[in-house]
C-alpha positions as CSV (number, residue, x, y, z in Angstrom):
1,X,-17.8,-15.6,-15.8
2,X,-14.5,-16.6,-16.5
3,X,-13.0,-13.9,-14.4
4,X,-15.1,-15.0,-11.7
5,X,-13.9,-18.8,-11.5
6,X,-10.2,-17.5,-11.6
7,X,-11.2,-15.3,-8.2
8,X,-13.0,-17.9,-6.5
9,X,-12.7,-21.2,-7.7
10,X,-9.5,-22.3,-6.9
11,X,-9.8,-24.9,-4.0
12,X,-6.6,-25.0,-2.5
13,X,-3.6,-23.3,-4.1
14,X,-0.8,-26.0,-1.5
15,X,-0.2,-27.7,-5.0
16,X,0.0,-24.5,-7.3
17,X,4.0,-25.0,-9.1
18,X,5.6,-21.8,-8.3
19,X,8.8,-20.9,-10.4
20,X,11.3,-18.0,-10.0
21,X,13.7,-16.7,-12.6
22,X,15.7,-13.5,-13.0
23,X,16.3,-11.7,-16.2
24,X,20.0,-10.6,-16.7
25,X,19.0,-6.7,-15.2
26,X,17.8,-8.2,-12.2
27,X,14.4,-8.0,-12.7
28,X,13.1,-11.1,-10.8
29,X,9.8,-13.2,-12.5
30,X,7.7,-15.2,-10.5
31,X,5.3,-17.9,-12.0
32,X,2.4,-19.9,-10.6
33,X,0.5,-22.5,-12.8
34,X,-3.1,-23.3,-12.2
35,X,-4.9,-24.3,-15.6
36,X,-8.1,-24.1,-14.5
37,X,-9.1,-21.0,-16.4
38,X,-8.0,-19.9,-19.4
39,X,-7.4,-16.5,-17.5
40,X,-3.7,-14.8,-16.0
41,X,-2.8,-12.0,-13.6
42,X,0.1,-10.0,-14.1
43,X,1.3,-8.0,-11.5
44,X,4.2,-5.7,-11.5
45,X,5.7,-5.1,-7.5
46,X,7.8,-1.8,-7.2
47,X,9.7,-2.0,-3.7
48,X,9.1,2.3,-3.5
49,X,6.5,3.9,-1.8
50,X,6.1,7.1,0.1
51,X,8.6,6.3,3.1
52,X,11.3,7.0,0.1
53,X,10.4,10.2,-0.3
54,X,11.3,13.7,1.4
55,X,9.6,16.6,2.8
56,X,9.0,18.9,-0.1
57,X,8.0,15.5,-2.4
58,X,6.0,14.1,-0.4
59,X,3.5,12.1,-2.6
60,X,5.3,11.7,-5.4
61,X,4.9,8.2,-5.1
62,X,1.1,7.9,-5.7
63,X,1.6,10.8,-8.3
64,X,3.7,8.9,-10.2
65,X,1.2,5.7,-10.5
66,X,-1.4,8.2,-11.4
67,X,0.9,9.3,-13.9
68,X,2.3,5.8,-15.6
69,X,-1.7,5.3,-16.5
70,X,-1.4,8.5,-18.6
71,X,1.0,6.9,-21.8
72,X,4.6,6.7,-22.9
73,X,5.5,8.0,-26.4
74,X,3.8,5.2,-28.1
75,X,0.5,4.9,-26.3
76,X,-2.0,7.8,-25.6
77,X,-0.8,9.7,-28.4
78,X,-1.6,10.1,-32.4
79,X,1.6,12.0,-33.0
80,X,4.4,12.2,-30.1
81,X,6.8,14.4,-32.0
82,X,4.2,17.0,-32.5
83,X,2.5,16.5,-29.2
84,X,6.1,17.0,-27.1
85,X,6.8,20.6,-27.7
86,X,3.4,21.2,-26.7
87,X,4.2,19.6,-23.5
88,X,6.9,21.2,-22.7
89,X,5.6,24.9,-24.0
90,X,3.1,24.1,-20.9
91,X,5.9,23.1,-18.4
92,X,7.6,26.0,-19.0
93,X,4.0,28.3,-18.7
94,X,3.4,26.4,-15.5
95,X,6.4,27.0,-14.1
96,X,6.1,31.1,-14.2
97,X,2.7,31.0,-12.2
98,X,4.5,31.0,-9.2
99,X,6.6,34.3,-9.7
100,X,3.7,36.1,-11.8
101,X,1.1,38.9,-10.3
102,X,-2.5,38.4,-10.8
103,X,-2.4,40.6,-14.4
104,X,0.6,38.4,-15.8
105,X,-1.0,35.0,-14.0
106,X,-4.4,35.8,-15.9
107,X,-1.9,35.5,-19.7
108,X,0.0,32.7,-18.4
109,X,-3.7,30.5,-17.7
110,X,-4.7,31.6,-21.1
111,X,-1.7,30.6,-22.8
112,X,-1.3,27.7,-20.7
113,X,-5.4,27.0,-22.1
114,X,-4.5,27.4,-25.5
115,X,-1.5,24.9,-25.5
116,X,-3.6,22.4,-24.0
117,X,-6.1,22.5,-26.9
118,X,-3.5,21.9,-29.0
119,X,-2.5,19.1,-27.1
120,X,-6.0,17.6,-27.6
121,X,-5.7,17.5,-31.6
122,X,-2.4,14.8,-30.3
123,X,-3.3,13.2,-27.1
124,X,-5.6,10.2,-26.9
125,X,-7.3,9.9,-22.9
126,X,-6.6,6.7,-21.3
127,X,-5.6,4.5,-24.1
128,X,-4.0,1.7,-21.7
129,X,-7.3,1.4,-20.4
130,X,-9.1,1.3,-23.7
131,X,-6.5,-1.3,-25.1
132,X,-6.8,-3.6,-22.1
133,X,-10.7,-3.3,-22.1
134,X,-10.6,-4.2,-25.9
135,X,-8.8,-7.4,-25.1
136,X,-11.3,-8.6,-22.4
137,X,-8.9,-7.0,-19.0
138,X,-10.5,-6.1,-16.4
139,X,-9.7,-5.1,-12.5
140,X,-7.2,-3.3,-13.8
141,X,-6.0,-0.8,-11.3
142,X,-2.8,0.0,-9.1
143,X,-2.0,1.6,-5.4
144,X,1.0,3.2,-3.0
145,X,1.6,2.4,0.0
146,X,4.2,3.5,2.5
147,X,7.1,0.8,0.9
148,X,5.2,-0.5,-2.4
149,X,3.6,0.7,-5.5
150,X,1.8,-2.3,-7.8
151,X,0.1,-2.5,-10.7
152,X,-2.0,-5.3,-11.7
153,X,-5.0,-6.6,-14.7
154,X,-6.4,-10.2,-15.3
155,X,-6.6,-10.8,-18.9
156,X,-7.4,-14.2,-21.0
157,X,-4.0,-16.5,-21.7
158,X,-3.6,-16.2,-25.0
159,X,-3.3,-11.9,-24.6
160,X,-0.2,-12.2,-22.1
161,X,2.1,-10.3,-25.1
162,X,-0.4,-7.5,-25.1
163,X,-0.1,-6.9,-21.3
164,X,4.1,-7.7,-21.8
165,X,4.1,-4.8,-25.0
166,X,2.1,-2.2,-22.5
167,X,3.6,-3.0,-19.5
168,X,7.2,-2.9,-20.6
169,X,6.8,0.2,-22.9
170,X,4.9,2.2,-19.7
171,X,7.6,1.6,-17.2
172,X,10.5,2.2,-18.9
173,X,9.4,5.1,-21.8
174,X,6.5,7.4,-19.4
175,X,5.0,10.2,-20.6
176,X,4.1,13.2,-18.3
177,X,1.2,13.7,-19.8
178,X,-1.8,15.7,-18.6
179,X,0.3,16.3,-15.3
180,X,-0.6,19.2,-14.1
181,X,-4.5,18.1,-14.4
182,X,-3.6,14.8,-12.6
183,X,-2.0,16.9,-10.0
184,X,-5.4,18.2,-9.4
185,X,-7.0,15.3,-9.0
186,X,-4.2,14.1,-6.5
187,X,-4.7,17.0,-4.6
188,X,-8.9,16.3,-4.4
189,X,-8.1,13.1,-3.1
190,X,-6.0,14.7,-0.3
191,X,-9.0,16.8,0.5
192,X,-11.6,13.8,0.7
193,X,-8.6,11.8,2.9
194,X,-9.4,15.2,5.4
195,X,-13.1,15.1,5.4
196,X,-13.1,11.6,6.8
197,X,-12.1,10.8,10.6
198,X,-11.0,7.6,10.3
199,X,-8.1,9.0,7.6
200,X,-7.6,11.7,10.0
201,X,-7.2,10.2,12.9
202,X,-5.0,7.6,10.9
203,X,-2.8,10.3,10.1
204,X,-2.4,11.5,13.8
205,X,-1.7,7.9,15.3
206,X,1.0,7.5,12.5
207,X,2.2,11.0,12.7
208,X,2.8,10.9,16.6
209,X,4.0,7.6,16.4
210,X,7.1,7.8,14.5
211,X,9.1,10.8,15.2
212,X,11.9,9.9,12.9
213,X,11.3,7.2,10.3
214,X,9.5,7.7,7.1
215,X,6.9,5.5,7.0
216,X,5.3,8.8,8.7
217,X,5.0,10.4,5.6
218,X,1.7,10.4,3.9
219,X,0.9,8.1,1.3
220,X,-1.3,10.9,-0.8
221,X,0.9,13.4,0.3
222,X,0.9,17.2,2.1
223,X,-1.4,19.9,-0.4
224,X,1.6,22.2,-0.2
225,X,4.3,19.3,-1.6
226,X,2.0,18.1,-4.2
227,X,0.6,21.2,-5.4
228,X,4.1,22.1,-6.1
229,X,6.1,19.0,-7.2
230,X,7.2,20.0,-10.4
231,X,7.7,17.3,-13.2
232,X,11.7,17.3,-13.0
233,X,11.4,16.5,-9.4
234,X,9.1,13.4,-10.4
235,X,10.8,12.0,-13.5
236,X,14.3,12.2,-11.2
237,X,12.4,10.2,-8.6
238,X,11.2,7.7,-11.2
239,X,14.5,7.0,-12.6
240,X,16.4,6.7,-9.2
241,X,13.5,4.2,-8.1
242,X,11.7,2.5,-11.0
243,X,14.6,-0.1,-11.8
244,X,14.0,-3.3,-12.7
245,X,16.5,-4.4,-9.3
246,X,13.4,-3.1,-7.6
247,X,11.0,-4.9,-9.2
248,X,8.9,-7.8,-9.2
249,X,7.1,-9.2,-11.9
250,X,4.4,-11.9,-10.9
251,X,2.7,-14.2,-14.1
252,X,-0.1,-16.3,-11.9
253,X,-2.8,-18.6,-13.7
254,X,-2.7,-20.1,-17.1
255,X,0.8,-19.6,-17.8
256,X,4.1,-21.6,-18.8
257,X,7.0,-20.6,-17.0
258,X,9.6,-21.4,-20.4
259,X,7.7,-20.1,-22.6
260,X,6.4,-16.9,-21.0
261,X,10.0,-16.4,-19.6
262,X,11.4,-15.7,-23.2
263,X,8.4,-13.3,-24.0
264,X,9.1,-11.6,-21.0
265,X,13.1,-11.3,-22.2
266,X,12.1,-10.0,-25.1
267,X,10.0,-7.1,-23.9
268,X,12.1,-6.6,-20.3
269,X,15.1,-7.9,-21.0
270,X,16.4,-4.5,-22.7
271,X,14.9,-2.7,-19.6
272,X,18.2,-0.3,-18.9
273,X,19.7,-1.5,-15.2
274,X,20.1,1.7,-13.1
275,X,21.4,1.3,-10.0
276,X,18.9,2.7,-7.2
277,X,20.6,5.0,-5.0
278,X,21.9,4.4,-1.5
279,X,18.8,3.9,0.6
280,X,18.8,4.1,4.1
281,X,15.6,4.6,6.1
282,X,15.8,6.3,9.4
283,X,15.0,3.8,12.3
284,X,12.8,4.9,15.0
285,X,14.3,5.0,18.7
286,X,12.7,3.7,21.5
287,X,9.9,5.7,22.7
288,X,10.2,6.8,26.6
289,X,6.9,8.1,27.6
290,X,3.5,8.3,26.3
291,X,2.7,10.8,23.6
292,X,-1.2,11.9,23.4
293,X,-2.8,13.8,20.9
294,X,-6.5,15.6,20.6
295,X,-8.0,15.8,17.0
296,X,-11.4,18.8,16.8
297,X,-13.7,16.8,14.6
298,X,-17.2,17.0,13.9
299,X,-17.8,13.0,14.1
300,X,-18.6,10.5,16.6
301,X,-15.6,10.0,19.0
302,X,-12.9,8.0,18.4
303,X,-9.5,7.1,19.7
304,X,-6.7,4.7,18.8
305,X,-4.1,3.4,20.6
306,X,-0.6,2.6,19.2
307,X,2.5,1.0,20.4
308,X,5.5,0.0,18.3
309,X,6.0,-3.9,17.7
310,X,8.4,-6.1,16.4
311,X,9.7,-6.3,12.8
312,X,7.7,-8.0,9.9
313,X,9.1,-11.7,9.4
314,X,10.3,-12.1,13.2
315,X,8.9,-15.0,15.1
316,X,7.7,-12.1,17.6
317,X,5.8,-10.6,15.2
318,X,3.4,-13.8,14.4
319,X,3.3,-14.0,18.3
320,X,2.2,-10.0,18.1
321,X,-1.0,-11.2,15.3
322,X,-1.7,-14.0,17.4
323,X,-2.6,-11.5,20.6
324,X,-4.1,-9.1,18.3
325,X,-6.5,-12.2,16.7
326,X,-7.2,-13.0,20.5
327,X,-8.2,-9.1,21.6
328,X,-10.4,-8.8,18.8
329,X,-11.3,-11.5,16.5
330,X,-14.9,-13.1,16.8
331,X,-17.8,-12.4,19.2
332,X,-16.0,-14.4,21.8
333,X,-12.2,-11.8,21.7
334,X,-11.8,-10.5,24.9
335,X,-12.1,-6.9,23.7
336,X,-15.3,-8.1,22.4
337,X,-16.5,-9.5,25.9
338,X,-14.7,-6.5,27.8
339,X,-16.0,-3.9,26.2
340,X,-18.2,-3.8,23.5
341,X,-20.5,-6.5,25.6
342,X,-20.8,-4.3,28.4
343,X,-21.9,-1.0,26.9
344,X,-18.5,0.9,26.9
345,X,-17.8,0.9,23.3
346,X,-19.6,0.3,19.9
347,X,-17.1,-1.1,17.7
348,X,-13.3,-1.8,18.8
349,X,-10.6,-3.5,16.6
350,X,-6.9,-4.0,17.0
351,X,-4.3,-4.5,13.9
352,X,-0.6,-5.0,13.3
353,X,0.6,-2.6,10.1
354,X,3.9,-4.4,9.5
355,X,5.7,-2.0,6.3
356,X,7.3,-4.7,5.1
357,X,9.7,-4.6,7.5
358,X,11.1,-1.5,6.7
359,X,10.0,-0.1,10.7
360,X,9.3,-1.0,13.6
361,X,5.6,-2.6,13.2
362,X,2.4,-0.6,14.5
363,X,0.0,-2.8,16.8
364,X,-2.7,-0.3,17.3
365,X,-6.1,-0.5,19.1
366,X,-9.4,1.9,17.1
367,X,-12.6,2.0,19.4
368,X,-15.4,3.8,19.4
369,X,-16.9,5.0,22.9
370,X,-20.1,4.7,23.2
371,X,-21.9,8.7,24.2
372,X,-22.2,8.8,27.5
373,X,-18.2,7.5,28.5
374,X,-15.8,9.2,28.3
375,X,-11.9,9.2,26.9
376,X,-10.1,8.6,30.2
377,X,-12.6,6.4,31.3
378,X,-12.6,4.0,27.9
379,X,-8.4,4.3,28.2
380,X,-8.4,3.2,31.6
381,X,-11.2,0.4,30.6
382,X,-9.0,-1.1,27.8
383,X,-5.7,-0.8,30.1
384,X,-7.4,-2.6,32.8
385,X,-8.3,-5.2,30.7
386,X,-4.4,-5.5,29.4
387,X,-3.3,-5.4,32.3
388,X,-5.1,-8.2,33.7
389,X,-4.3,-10.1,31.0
390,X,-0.4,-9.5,32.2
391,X,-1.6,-10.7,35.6
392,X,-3.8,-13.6,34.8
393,X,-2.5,-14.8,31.1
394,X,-4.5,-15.7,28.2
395,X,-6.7,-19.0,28.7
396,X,-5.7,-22.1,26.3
397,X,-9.3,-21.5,24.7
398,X,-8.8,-18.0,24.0
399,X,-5.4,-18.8,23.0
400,X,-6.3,-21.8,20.5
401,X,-9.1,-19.8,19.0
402,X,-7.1,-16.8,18.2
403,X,-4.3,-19.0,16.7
404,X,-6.7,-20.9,13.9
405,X,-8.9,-17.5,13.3
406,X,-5.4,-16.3,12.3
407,X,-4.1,-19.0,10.6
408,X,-7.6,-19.7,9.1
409,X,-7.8,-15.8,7.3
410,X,-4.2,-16.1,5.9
411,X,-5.3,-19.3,4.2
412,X,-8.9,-18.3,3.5
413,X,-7.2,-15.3,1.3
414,X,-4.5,-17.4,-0.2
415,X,-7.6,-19.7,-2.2
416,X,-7.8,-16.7,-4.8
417,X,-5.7,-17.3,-7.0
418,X,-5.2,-13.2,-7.1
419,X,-4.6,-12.8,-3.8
420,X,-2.6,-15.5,-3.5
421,X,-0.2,-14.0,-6.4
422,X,0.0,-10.6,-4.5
423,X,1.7,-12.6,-1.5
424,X,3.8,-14.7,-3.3
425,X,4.9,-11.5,-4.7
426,X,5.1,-9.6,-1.5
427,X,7.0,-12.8,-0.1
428,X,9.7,-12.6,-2.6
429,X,9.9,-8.9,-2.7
430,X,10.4,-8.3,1.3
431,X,11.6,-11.7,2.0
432,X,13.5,-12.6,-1.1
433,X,11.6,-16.0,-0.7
434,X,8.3,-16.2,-3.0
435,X,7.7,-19.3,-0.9
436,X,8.0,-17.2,2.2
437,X,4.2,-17.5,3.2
438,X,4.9,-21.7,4.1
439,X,7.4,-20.3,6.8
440,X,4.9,-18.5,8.1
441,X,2.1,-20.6,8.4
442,X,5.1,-22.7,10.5
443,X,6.2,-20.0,12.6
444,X,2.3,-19.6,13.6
445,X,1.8,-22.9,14.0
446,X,5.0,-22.9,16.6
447,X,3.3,-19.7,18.5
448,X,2.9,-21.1,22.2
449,X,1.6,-19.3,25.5
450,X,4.5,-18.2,26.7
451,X,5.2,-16.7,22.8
452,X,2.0,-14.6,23.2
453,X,2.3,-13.2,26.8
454,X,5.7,-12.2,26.0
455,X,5.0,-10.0,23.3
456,X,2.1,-8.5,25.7
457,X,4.7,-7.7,28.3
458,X,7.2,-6.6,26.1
459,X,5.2,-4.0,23.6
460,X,2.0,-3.5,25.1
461,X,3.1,-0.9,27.8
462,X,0.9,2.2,28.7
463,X,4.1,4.3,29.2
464,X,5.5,3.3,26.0
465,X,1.7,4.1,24.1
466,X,1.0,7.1,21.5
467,X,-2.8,8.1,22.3
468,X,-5.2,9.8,20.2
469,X,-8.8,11.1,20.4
470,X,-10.9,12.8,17.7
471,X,-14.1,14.2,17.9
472,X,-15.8,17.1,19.2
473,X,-15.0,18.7,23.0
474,X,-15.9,15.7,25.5
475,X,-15.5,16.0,29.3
C-alpha cells in the first residue's frame, strides 16, 4: 500500500526541494524531498553502457549488471576465503575448454562440476535480493542501455543505511560469482531478443543506421563476444568505467538532504577515485544516400524508417518530438488519418531515440502494412504524406495538439515520484543540471511553426533515409 501511494500519489512534484552535493571523489548526490510516505528510492546512474564497449566485448555492459546482483566478498557468501580458490580453480578449468578435444573437454566439465559443488557448501544465491526483501524493498531491478546502466529499489525511510551498506559494498568490492552460469543466461536472453521481430528489425534499423558510431553495438551483445568474454576482460572494464566520477547517486522521497549526505560519506566517501580513461565516441558522418535492408522472417510484415536527427538537449531536437507527437500521437496524428484510417496500415508509430546525446538522435517511423499492400507502395504512401506536409505545412490545430500531447506525457510521467527521480537523475547525469527537465519544458513551450517545419525539411529526407522490411517474401 505504501509503495503504491509513493508511485502514484504524488500530485504535482513543481514544489519537490531538489538538492545536489558532491562527495570529495566526485561522486555527485542528488536529493528530492517529498514526505508524503514514509517510503525512498535510491537509484545509482552509471554514465557506461554498450556504446563503450568493443567488438570482441560486446555486452559486457549488461553482463556486468547481471553480475553486481551476484555479491562482493561480504554478501552471498558464508566463507569468502574458502569460497575464492574455488573460484578461481573454475576460471582456470574454464579457460582450457577452448584448446581441449572432446576426450580432455569431457575431464575439464567434470572437474569444472565438482569445483562448483564445492562452491555450493560457500556461496549463498541471491542474498542482495533476500536482504532487501527482508527489509520490506521491492521493485528492485536494474538495466543497460546503449550510454547508461542503473540500479534502483524503493525501501521504507528509516532502512536507507541498509541500501547505503549494500550498495556501496556491491559497486566497489564485486564478486564474479557464478559467472560462467550468468553467461548462460545472458546468452538465452540473446536468443529470445532473435526470436522476436520487433528486436530484430530493431537491430537492423540501428545496425544500418550508424556505420561508425557505437551506439550500434547491441545492448545484450553478439553470442560469439559474450560466450567468450572472459572474466579479466570484464573486471578490467568495470574498473576503467565503474568510478564514482561516472556516477550518479539519486535519494528521492522521505529523505533529509544533511543528514543522509553524511551517511552517504560514510559508506561512499572511501569509494577509490579512478580516473575513467580517455573516451571518445566515434561520430557518425553525414549519410549521402539511402541505405535499405530486407530481413527473412516468419512474422507479419514490418518496416521502419530511420533518419538521423539532431542532438539530445538542442532546441532542434524538442522541435524534432514535437513533429514526431504531430505524425503519430492520438486518433487525430496525421499518420493516423493518412494511413491507418484508410486501410494501408494497422498500427504506425514514429519515435526519437536521443542516447543521451552521445549521437546523432534516431527519429524513426515502425508501421505495419496491412496484407494486401505492399512495401514500395506503403513507403511511397508515408513519403507522400511527408512530402506534402513540406509543401503545405502543419495546420495550427495539428501543431497546438502535438505540442500539449508532448508537453502533457513529460509531465504526466514526472507526477511519480520514481520516474520523476530517474529524470532528475538523467538531467544531471547528461546535462550536468538535475534541474534540466524545467529548460525543457521552456524550450517546448518556445517550439513555433517555423521550428517544426524546419526540422521536417532539414532531417526528414528520403535520400538521406535507412529503410528496412522484415517479414516473409512479399511482391
Amino acid at each position: 500500500m505504501f509503495i503504491l501511494l509513493f508511485l502514484s500519489i504524488v500530485g504535482s512534484n513543481s514544489g519537490l526541494k531538489i538538492t545536489r552535493k558532491t562527495l570529495e571523489n566526485d561522486l555527485r548526490v542528488i536529493f528530492i524531498e517529498d514526505h508524503t510516505s514514509p517510503i525512498f528510492g535510491g537509484i545509482v546512474q552509471f554514465d557506461i553502457g554498450s556504446a563503450y564497449e568493443r567488438p570482441g566485448i560486446t555486452g559486457t555492459s549488461h553482463l556486468l549488471e547481471h553480475m553486481l546482483f551476484k555479491g562482493t566478498k561480504k554478501m552471498g557468501t558464508v566463507n569468502y576465503k574458502k569460497e575464492a580458490p574455488i573460484i578461481e580453480e573454475i576460471h582456470k578449468l574454464y579457460s582450457r575448454l577452448d584448446r581441449a578435444d572432446s576426450v580432455e573437454r569431457e575431464k575439464i566439465l567434470k572437474e569444472i562440476d565438482n569445483f562448483k559443488g564445492e562452491q555450493e557448501k560457500y556461496a549463498i544465491p541471491a542474498e542482495i535480493w533476500s536482504i532487501y526483501s527482508r527489509e520490506g524493498g521491492t521493485w528492485m531491478n536494474a538495466f543497460t542501455s546503449n550510454t547508461t546502466t542503473q540500479y534502483f529499489i524503493l525501501l521504507p525511510s528509516n532502512k536507507k543505511e541498509v541500501w547505503a551498506k549494500i550498495e556501496s559494498d556491491r559497486f566497489q568490492n564485486p564478486v564474479l560469482r557464478e559467472f560462467y552460469s550468468e553467461r548462460d543466461v545472458v546468452n538465452e536472453e540473446r536468443r529470445m531478443y532473435e526470436s522476436r521481430s520487433g528486436s530484430v528489425l530493431w537491430d537492423h534499423l540501428v545496425c544500418n543506421s550508424y556505420i561508425a558510431s557505437p551506439v550500434r553495438w547491441s545492448v545484450i551483445g553478439w553470442t560469439s563476444d559474450i560466450m567468450n568474454v572472459t572474466p579479466e576482460e570484464v573486471m578490467e572494464y568495470y574498473k576503467a568505467y565503474y568510478v564514482p566520477e561516472r556516477c550518479v547517486i539519486v535519494l528521492a522521497g522521505d529523505v533529509d538532504p544533511e543528514e543522509d549526505f553524511k551517511m552517504v560519506q560514510k559508506y561512499f566517501g572511501k569509494w577509490e577515485k579512478r580516473n575513467a580513461p580517455l573516451i571518445r565516441l566515434t561520430e557518425e558522418p553525414q549519410q549521402n544516400g539511402i541505405r535499405r535492408a530486407h530481413v527473412n522472417f516468419k512474422a507479419s510484415p514490418q518496416m521502419a524508417i530511420g533518419f538521423h536527427g539532431p542532438l539530445y538537449g538542442e532546441k532542434e531536437y524538442y522541435a524534432a518530438r514535437v513533429l514526431v507527437s504531430a505524425l503519430t500521437t492520438g486518433r487525430s496524428s496525421i499518420f493516423e488519418k493518412t494511413l491507418v484510417n484508410t486501410g494501408m496500415a494497422s498500427e504506425i508509430n514514429v519515435h526519437v531515440d536521443n542516447w543521451d546525446g552521445k549521437a546523432k538522435s534516431l527519429i524513426y517511423i515502425l508501421t505495419h502494412p496491412m496484407k494486401d499492400v505492399s512495401f514500395n507502395t506503403i513507403e511511397d504512401k508515408i513519403f507522400s504524406v511527408l512530402d506534402s506536409l513540406k509543401e503545405n505545412g502543419i495546420s495550427k490545430k495539428d501543431l497546438r495538439r502535438a505540442r500539449n500531447n508532448f508537453k502533457m506525457n513529460l509531465l504526466r510521467r514526472r507526477r511519480y515520484i520514481l520516474w520523476f527521480a530517474f529524470g532528475v537523475g538523467n538531467g544531471e547525469r547528461v546535462m550536468g543540471d538535475p534541474e534540466f527537465y524545467k529548460k525543457e519544458l521552456e524550450m517546448i513551450d518556445s517550439i513555433t511553426a517555423n521550428d517544426v517545419m524546419n526540422a521536417l525539411k532539414e532531417y526528414i529526407n528520403k535520400d538521406k533515409s535507412t529503410i528496412v522490411t522484415l517479414g516473409e517474401e512479399r511482391i
